[in-house]
C-alpha positions as CSV (number, residue, x, y, z in Angstrom):
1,X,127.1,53.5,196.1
2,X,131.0,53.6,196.5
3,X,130.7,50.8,199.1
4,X,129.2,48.7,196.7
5,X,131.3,49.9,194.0
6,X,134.3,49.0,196.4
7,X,132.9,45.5,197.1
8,X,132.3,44.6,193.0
9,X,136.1,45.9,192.3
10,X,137.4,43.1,194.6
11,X,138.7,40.1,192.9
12,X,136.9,37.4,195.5
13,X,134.1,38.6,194.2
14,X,134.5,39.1,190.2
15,X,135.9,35.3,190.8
16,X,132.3,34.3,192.5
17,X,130.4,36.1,190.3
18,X,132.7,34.4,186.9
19,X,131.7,31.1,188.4
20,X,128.3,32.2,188.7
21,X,128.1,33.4,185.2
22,X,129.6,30.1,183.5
23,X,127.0,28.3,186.0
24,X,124.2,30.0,184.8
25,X,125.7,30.0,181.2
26,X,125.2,25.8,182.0
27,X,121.6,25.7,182.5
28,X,121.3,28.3,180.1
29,X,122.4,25.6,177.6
30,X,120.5,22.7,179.8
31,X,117.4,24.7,179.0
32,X,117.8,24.9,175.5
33,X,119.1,21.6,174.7
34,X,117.9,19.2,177.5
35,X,114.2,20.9,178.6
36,X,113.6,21.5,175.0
37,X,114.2,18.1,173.9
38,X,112.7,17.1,177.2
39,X,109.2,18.7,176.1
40,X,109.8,16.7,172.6
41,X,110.0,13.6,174.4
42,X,107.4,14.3,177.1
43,X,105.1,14.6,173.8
44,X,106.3,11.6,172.3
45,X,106.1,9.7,175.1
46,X,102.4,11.0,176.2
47,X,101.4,11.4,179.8
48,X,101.1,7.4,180.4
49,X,104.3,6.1,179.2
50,X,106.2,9.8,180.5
51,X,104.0,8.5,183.8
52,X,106.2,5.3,184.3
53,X,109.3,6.6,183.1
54,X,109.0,9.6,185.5
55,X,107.9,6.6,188.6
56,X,111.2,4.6,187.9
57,X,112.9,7.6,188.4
58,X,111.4,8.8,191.6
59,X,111.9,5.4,192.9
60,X,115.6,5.5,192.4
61,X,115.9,9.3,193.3
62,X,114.1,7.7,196.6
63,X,117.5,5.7,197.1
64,X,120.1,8.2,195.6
65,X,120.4,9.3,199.4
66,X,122.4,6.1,200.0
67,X,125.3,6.5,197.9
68,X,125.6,10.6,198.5
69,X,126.0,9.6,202.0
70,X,124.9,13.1,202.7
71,X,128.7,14.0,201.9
72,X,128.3,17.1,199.5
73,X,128.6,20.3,202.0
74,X,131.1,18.2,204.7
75,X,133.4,17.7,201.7
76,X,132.7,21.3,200.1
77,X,133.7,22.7,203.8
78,X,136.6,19.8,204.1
79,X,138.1,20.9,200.8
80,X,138.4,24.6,201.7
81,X,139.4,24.6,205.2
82,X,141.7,22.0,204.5
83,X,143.4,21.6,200.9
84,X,146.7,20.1,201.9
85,X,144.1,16.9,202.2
86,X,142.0,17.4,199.0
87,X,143.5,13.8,197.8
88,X,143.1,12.0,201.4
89,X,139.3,13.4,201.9
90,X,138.5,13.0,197.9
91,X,139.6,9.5,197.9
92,X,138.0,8.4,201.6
93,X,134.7,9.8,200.2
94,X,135.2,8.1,196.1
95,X,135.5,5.0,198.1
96,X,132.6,5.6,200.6
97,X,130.2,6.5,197.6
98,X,131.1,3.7,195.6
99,X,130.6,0.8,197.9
100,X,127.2,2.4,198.9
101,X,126.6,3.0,194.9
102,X,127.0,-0.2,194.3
103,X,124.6,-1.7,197.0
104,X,122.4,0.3,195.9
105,X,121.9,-0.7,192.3
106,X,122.0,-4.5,193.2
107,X,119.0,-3.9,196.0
108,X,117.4,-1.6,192.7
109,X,118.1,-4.5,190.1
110,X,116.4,-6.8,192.9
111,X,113.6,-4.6,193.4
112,X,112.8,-4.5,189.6
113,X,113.5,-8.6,189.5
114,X,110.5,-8.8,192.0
115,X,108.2,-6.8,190.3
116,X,106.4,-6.2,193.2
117,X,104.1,-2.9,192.4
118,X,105.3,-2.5,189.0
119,X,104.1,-2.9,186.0
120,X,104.1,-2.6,181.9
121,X,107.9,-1.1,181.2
122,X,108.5,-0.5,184.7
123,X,110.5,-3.6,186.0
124,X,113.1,-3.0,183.1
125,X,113.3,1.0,183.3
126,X,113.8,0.5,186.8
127,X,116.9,-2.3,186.7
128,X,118.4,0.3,183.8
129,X,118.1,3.6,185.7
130,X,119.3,1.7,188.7
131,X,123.3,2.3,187.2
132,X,122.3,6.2,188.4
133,X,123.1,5.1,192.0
134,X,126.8,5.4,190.6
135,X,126.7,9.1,190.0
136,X,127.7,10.3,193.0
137,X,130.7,8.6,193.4
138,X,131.6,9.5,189.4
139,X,130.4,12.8,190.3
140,X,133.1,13.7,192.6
141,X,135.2,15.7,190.3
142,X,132.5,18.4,189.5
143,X,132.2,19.0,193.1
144,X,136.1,19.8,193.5
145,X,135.7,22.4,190.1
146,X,132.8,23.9,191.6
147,X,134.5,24.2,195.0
148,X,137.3,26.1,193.5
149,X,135.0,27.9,191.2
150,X,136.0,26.3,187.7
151,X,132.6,26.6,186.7
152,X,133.9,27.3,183.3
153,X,135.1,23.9,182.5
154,X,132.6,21.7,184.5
155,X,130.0,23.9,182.1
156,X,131.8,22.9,178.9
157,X,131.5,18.8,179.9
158,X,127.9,18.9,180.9
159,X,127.3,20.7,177.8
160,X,129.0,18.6,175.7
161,X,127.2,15.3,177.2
162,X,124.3,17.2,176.6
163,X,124.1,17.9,173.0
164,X,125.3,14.2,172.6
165,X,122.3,13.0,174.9
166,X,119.7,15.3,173.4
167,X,120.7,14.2,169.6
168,X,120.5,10.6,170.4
169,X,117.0,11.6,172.3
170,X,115.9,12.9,168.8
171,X,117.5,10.2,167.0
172,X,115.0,7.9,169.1
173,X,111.8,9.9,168.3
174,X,112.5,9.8,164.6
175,X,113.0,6.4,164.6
176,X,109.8,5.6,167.1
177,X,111.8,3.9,169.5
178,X,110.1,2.2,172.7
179,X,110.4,3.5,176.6
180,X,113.3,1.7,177.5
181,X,115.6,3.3,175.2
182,X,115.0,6.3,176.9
183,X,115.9,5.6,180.2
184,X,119.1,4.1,178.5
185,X,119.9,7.3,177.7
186,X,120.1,9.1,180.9
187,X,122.2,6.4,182.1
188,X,124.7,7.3,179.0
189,X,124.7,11.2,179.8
190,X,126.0,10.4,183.3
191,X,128.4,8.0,181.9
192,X,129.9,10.4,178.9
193,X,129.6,13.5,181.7
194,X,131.6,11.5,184.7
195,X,134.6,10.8,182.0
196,X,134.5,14.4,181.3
197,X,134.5,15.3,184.4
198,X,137.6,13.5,185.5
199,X,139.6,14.3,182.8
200,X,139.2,18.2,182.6
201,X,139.5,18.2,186.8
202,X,142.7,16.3,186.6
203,X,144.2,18.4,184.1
204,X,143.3,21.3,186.0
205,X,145.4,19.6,189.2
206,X,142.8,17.4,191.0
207,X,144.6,14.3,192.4
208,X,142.6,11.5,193.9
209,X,144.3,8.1,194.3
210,X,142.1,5.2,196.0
211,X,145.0,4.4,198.1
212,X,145.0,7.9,199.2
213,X,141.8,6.8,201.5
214,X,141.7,6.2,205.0
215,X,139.4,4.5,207.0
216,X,139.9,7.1,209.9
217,X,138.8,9.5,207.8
218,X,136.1,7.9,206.3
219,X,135.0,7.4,209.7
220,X,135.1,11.0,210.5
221,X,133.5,11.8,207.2
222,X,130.3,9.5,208.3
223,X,130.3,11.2,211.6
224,X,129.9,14.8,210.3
225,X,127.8,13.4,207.8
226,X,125.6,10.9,208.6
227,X,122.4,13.3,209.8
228,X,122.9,15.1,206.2
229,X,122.4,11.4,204.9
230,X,119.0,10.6,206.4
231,X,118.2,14.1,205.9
232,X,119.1,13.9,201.7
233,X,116.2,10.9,202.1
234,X,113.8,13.4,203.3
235,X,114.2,15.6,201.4
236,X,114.3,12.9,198.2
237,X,110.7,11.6,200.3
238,X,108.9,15.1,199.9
239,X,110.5,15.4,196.5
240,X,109.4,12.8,195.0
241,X,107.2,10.3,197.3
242,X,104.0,12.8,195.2
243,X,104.6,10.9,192.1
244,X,104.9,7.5,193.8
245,X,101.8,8.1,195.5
246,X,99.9,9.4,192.5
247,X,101.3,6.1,191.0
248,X,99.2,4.4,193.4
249,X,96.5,6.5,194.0
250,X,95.6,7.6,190.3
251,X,97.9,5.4,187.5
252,X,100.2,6.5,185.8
253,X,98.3,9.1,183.5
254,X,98.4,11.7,186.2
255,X,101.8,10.7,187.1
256,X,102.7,11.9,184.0
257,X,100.5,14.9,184.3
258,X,101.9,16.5,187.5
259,X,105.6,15.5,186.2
260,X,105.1,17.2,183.3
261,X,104.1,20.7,185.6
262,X,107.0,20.1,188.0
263,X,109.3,19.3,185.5
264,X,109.2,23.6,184.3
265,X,109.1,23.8,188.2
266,X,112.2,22.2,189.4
267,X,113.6,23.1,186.5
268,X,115.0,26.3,188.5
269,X,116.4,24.2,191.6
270,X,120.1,24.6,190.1
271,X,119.8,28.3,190.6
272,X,119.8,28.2,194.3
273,X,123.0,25.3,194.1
274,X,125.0,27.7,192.0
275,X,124.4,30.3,194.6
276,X,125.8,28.3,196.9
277,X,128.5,27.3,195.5
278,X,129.9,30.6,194.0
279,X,129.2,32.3,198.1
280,X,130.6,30.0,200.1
281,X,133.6,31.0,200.0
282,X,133.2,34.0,200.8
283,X,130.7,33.2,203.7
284,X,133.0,31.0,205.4
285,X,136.1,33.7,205.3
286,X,133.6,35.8,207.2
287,X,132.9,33.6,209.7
288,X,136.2,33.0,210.5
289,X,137.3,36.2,210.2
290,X,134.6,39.3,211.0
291,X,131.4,37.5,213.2
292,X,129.1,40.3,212.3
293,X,130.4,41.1,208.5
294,X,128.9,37.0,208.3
295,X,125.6,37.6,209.5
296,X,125.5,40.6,207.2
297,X,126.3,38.5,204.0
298,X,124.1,35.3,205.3
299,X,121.0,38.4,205.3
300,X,122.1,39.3,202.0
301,X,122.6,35.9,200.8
302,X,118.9,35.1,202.0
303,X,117.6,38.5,200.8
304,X,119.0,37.2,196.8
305,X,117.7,34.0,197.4
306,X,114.4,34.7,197.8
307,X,113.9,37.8,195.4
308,X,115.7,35.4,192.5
309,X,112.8,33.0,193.9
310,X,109.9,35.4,193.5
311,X,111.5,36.6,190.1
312,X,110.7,33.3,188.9
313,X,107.5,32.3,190.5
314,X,105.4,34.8,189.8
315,X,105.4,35.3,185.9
316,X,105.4,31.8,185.5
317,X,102.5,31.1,188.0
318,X,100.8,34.0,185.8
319,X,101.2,32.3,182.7
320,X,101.1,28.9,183.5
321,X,98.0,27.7,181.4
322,X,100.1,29.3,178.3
323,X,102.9,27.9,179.0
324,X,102.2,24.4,179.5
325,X,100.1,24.4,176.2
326,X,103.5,25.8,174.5
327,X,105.9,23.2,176.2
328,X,103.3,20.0,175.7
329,X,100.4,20.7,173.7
330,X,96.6,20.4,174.6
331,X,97.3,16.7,175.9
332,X,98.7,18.0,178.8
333,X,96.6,21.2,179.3
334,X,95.8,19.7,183.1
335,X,99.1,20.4,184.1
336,X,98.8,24.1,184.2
337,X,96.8,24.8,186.9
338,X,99.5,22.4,189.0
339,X,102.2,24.0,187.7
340,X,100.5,27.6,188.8
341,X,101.0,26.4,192.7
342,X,103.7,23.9,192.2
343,X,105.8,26.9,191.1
344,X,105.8,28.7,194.3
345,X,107.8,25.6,196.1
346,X,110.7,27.4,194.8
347,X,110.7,29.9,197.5
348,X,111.5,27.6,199.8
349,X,113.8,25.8,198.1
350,X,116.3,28.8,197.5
351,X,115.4,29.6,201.0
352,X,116.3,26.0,201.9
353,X,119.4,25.7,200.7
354,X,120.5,28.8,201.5
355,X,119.6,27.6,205.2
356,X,121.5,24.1,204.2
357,X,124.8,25.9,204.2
358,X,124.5,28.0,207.2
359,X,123.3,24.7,209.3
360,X,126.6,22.8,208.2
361,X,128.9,25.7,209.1
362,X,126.9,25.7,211.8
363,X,127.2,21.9,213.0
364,X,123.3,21.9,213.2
365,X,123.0,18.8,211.3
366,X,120.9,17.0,213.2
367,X,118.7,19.9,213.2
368,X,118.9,19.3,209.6
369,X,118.0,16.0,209.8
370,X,114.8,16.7,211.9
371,X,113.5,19.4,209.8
372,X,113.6,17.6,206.6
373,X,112.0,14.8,208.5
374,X,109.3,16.6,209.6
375,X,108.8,18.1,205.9
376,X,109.0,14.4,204.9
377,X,106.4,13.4,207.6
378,X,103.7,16.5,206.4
379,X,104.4,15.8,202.7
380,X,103.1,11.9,202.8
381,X,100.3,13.2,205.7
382,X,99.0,16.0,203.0
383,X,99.2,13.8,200.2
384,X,97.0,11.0,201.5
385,X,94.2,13.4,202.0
386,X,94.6,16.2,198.9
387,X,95.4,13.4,196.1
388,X,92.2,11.3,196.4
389,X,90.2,14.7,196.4
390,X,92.2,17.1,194.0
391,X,95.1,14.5,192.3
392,X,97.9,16.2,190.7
393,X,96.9,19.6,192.5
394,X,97.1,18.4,196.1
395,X,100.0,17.0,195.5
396,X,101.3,20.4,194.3
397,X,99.8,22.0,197.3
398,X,101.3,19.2,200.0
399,X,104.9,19.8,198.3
400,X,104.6,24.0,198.6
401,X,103.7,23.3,202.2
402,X,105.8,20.7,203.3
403,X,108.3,22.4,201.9
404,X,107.8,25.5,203.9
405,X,107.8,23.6,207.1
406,X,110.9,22.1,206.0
407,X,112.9,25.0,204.8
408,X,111.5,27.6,206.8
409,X,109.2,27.5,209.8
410,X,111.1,24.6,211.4
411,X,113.9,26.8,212.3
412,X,112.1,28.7,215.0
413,X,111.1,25.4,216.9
414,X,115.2,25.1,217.8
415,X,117.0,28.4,220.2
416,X,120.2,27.7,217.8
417,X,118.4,28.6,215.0
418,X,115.7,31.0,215.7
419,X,118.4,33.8,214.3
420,X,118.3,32.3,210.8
421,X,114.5,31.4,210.7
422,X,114.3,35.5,211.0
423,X,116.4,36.3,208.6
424,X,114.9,33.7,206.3
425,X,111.5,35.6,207.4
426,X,112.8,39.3,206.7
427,X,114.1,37.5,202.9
428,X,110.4,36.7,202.3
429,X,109.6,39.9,203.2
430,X,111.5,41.3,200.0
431,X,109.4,42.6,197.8
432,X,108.5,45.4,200.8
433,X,112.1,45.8,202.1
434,X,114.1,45.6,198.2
435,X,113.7,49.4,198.3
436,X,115.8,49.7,200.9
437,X,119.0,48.1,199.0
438,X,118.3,50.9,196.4
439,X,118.5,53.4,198.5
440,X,121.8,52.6,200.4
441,X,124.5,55.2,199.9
């Protein structure tokens, strides 16, 4: 017990654990403003028109891998190992993300010109929601607070574009306004967030000049990076290719069905991210500095990961049926038995991205790249033969196992590997070994 007393008192980790806190305290706030108001819309909106709101956005979630550029954990591990060039790196990768965000909202806005597939609303929620492809250049400043752990901040401006975001949303139901409206005001969340974002990181000393970027380094950012980029479309495929192919498969309707379910699902997936980011750190001083002290942590990183996962799944796989008659009424009562499997992807996905790290610190990107593949591969396979028999519940099941494949038993088909897929293996062994952390002296 005074060994883990020693390791709370030290500041690196009352700093981690701050930033955790304030990052928690963020969905906290997310839950109870935007998945509230989210359920009020859902029921406005019933499962048809929530059905192609929720397709325009997995079609443009489909294409967010293009202006990410896979960047996020090659500039997280830039940033640290290097902050003398914060403003060189920052400003190589604004300029990256913006020329891709760009391209990708005209090829959007020319997709929903077409019209090819679409139909109803769809054509003009999809040339609206296109503007999204912006974010992750915009973005950049939350990803500098959260690499320095000034959780506390980037908290107070999502929070604050929030609340603005979910009045307006309520404004809109009172006043029985139509689809597109809606999808209007996503776009103005990211808009009112990315201002915030910029002003509180510059006043807490983030410099980023566009002339600052180099095309050397922008070169060696895509090098490093490009693997993590095909692999972000993977994992955007076995994300969200379900509701494209329930779109064509089974209309709309059940669209809005199984997005409904995986909405209180994925609702959890920034619990693993804030993990990350208030560890790494610490993981990476390890590495560098005490080889075995970092496979220690990485095993008690995984070991969190997946009890926080189990935490979560199983009560609300329990009480599924109850809670989806809560959140949406009887109109959506179909969606609890997918929400009851669909929950249990979580596992993976704190196992995943606690994996995610450890491959870029690693340099096993293109590992990365093939195991999201493969997930991406066995998601689409599944799909075509558990929607036409069981809709909105195969698809839950092909996500749950592509998923695994992805995040976890892909790692033992590469030598390099094999180390994490058993640690990732003793994590989902928790609920036996837990007792074990209780009982250390």
């Amino acid at each position: 017990m005074q060994q883990m007393a020693d390791f709370v008192a030290k500041p690196g980790f009352r700093k981690a654990a701050a930033n955790l806190g304030w990052l928690f305290a963020e969905r906290a706030g997310r839950l109870l403003l935007g998945t509230v108001v989210g359920l009020l819309v859902a029921r406005y909106l019933g499962p048809e028109r929530l059905g192609s709101l929720s397709y325009a956005v997995a079609l443009v979630t489909l294409l967010g891998f293009v202006p990410t550029l896979g960047l996020d954990a090659i500039l997280k591990r830039e940033l640290l190992n290097a902050p003398e060039r914060s403003a060189e790196v920052l400003a190589s990768c604004f300029t990256l993300r913006g020329l891709a965000g760009v391209g990708g909202c005209l090829a959007v806005g020319a997709a929903a010109w077409a019209g090819i597939g679409l139909s109803g609303d769809e054509p003009r929620l999809l040339a609206v929601l296109a503007i999204l492809l912006l974010q992750p250049a915009l973005f950049l400043p939350e990803l500098w607070l959260q690499t320095h752990l000034r959780a506390k901040v980037a908290t107070a401006v999502q929070l604050g574009a929030l609340a603005v975001a979910s009045a307006v949303r309520l404004w809109l139901i009172a006043n029985n306004a139509p689809l597109t409206t809606f999808a209007w005001v996503v776009v103005g969340e990211m808009a009112l967030g990315s201002v915030g974002f910029f002003l509180v990181a510059r006043r807490a000393g983030l410099r980023m000049p566009v002339t600052a970027a180099r095309v050397v380094t922008m070169r060696r950012l895509l090098a490093d990076a490009w693997p993590l980029m095909f692999a972000n479309l993977a994992i955007a495929v076995y994300m969200k290719i379900d509701e494209v192919m329930l779109r064509q498969l089974a209309g709309p309707t059940a669209v809005g069905i199984y997005s409904a379910a995986a909405k209180l699902s994925e609702v959890w997936y920034f619990v693993p991210t804030a993990l990350a980011s208030s560890v790494l750190p610490a993981l990476l001083r390890a590495r560098q500095n005490a080889p075995e002290e970092y496979a220690r942590r990485q095993q008690q990183y995984y070991d969190l990961s997946a009890a926080v996962a189990y935490g979560l799944s199983v009560p609300i796989a329990l009480a599924a049926p109850w809670v989806v008659r809560v959140a949406y009424g009887a109109e959506f009562a179909a969606a609890g038995p997918i929400l009851a499997v669909h929950i249990w992807s979580s596992v993976f996905v704190f196992l995943g991205v606690a994996r995610g790290q450890w491959l870029v610190n690693e340099g096993f990107q293109k590992f990365y790249l093939a195991a999201t593949c493969a997930g991406a591969v066995a998601n689409i396979a599944l799909n075509l033969v558990f929607i036409p028999r069981w809709g909105g519940l195969g698809a839950a099941w092909a996500t749950v196992i592509s998923y695994g494949l992805a995040a976890w038993l892909a790692s033992y088909f590469h030598p390099g590997v094999r180390a994490s897929a058993a640690m990732q293996t003793r994590a989902l062994l928790i609920p036996w070994r837990g007792w074990r952390y209780l009982r250390r002296p």
